[in-house]
N, C-alpha and C positions, 0 to 999 in steps of 0.2 A: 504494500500500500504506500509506502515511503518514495516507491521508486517513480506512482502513477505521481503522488502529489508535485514531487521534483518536478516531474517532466511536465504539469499544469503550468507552474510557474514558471520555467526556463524557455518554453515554447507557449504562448498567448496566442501565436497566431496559426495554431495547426488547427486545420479545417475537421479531420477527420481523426477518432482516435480508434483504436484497437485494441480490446485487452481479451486475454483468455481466463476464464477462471474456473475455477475446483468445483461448483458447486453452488449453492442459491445463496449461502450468505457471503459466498466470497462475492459472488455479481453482487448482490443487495450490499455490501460495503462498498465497492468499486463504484457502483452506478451513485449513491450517496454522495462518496466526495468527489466523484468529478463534478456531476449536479449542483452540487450544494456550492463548491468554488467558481463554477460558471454564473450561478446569479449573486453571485456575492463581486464580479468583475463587468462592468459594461461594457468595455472595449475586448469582449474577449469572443473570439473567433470560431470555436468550434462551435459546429451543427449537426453534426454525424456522433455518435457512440456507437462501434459492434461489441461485441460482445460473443466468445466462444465457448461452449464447453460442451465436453464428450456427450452430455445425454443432458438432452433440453426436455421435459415434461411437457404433456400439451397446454398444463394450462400456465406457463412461462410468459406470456404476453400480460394475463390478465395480474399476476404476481408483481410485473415492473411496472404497469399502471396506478396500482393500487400504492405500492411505495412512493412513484412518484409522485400521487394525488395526498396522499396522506402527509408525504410533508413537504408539499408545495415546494419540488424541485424545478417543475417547467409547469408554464401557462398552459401552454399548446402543443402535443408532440406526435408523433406521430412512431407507432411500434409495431414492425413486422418481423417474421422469424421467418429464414430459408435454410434448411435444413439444421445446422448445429451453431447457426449465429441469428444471435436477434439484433435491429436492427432501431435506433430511438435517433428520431431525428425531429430536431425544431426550425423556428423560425428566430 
């Protein structure tokens, strides 16, 4: 987690980012502070989050929804899943 937070800060202006993780609370920590450090920055650039892991569950979409909406990470976003990556994208 130390390595995603660095690379928020050292890069502002990556459009897209990548992470792979373990598992739902490694994504539900990943997607948190990257989230949470994007609206906390108004000059900051990225619009894309994928997100990898070996076994997505079907109801994976509605899991990142509900954490996003629960603690008001993004106004508006948008989440698809294509096979082993899901995909959160704003405005």
């Amino acid at each position: 987690m130390a390595d995603i937070y660095f690379l928020m800060i050292i890069c502002p202006h990556v459009n897209h980012l990548h992470v792979h993780c373990k598992d739902y609370k490694h994504a539900e920590s990943c997607v948190g502070l990257i989230l949470s450090h994007i609206r906390s920055k108004i000059d900051n650039k990225l619009r894309l989050l994928s997100i990898t892991m070996t076994k997505f569950a079907n109801d994976m979409i509605e899991y990142l929804t509900k954490i996003i909406k629960e603690n008001k990470l993004l106004n508006d976003c948008i989440i698809e899943q294509v096979k082993n990556d899901v995909y959160i994208e704003w405005t």
